[in-house]
C-alpha positions as CSV (number, residue, x, y, z in Angstrom):
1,X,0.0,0.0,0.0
2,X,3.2,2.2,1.0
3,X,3.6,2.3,-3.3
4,X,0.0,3.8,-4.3
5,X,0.2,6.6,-1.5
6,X,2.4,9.0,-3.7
7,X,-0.7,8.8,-6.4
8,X,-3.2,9.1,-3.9
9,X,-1.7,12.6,-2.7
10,X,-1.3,13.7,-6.2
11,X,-4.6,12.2,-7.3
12,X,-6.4,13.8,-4.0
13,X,-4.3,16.9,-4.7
14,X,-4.9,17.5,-8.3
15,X,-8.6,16.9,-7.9
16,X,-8.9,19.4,-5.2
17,X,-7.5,21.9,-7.4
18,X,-9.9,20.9,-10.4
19,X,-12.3,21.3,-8.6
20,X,-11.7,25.0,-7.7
21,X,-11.1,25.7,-11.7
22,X,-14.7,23.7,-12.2
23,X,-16.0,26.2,-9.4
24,X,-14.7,29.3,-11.1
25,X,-15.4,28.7,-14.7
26,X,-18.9,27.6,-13.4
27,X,-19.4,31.1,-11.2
28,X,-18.4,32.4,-14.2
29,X,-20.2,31.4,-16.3
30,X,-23.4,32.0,-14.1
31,X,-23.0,35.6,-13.6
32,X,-22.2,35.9,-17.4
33,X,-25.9,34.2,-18.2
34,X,-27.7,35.3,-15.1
35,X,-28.6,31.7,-13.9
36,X,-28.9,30.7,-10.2
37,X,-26.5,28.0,-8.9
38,X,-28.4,24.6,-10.0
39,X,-30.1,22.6,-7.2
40,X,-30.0,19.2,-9.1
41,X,-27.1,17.9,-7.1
42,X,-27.9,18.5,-3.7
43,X,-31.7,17.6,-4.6
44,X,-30.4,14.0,-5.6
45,X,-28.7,13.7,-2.2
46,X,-31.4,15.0,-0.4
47,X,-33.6,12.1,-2.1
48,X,-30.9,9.6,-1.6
49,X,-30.6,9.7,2.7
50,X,-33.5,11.2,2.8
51,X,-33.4,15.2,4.1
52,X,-35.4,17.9,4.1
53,X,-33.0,20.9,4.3
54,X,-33.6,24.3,3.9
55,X,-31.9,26.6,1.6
56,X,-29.5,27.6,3.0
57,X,-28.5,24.3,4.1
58,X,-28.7,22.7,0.9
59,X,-26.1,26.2,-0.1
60,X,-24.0,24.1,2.4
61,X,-24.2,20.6,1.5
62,X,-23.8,21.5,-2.1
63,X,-20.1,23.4,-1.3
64,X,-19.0,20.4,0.8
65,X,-20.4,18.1,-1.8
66,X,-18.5,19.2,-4.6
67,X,-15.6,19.1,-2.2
68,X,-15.6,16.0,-1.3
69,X,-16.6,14.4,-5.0
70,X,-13.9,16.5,-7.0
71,X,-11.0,15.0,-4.2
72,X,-12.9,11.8,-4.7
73,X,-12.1,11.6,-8.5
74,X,-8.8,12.9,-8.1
75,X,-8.2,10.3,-6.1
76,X,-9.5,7.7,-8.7
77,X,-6.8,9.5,-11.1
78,X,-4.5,8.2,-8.5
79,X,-5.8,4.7,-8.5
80,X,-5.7,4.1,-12.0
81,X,-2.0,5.2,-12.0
82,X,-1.5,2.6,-9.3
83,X,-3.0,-0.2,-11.3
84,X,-0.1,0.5,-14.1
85,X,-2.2,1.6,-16.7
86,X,-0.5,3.8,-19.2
87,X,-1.4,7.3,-18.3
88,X,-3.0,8.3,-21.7
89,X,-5.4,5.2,-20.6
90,X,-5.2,6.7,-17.2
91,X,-5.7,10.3,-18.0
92,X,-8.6,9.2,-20.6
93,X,-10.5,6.8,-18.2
94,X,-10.2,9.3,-15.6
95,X,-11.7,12.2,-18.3
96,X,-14.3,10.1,-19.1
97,X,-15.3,9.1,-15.1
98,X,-15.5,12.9,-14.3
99,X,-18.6,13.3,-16.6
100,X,-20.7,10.8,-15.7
101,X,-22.1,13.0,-12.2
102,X,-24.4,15.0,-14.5
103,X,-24.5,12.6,-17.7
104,X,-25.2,9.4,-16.0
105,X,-25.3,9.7,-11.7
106,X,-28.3,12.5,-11.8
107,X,-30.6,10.7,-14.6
108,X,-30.1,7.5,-13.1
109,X,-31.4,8.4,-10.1
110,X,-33.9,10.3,-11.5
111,X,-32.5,13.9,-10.3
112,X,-32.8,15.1,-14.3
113,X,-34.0,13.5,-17.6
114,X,-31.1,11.7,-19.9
115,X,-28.5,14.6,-21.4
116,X,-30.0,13.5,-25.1
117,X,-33.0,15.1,-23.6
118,X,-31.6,18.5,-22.5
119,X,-31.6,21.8,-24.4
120,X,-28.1,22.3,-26.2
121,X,-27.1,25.3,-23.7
122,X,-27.4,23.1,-20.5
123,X,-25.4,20.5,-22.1
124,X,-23.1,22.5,-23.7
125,X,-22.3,24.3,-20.5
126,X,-22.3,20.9,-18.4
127,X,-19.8,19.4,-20.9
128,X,-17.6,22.6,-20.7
129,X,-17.3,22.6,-16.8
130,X,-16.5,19.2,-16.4
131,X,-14.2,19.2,-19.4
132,X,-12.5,22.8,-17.1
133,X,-12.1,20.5,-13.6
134,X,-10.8,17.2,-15.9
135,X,-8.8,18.8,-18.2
136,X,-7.2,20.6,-15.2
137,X,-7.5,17.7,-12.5
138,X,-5.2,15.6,-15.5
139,X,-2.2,18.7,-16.1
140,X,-2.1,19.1,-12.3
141,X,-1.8,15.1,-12.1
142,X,0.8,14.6,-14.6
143,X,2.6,18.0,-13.5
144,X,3.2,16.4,-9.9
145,X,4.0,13.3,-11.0
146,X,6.6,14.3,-13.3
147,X,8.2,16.7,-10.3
148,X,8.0,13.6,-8.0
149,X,5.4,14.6,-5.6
């Protein structure tokens, strides 16, 4: 286990910071079209445990949320590395994992109907953000990695 701990740092690192990119581009990109913050995510956990939370809660558990889920798939970047994959199947694999909250976790569970269904804005902009904290979760990988860290 001592040999995977160096990609879990990096992987928990790196997804940390994607995270915070996804966060900006996406605060962006709401004050640029005038939207609210969506409540889709936090609406699916709410449904999942089951809650009732107010606003302001659900403001919260949405911050901690994303959090916790972009260090979570950093830390799958990290795992696939310690498997000895290549890291273009890696990097690619991991790319691909970091899309499926909104295209498959949130229709699946009901929280939103299949992306085929949405209006080409929403998943335009969906497919951007996640591309901003993969893209970025990926160079901040491959940057530590390469420095050793």
């Amino acid at each position: 286990m001592a040999g995977v701990t160096p990609h879990l740092r990096r992987g928990l690192a790196a997804g940390a910071i994607g995270g915070t990119a996804m966060s900006v581009a996406t605060n962006l990109e709401m004050r640029i079209r005038g939207r609210e913050p969506s409540r889709v995510p936090v609406q699916t956990i709410e449904r999942f445990l089951p809650l009732d939370l107010s606003r302001r809660q659900e403001e919260r558990l949405a911050t901690v949320g994303h959090v916790i889920s972009s260090a979570g798939f950093g830390l799958l970047r990290g795992l696939l590395e310690a498997t000895s994959a290549s890291a273009a199947f890696a990097n690619a694999a991991f790319a691909a994992a970091a899309f499926s909250p909104d295209f498959v976790v949130i229709p699946a569970t009901g929280g939103a109907p299949p992306p085929w269904r949405w209006r080409l804005v929403e998943l335009v902009t969906s497919a951007v953000h996640h591309g901003v904290y993969a893209s970025t979760t990926v160079s901040v990988y491959e940057w530590l990695r390469r420095r050793g860290v």
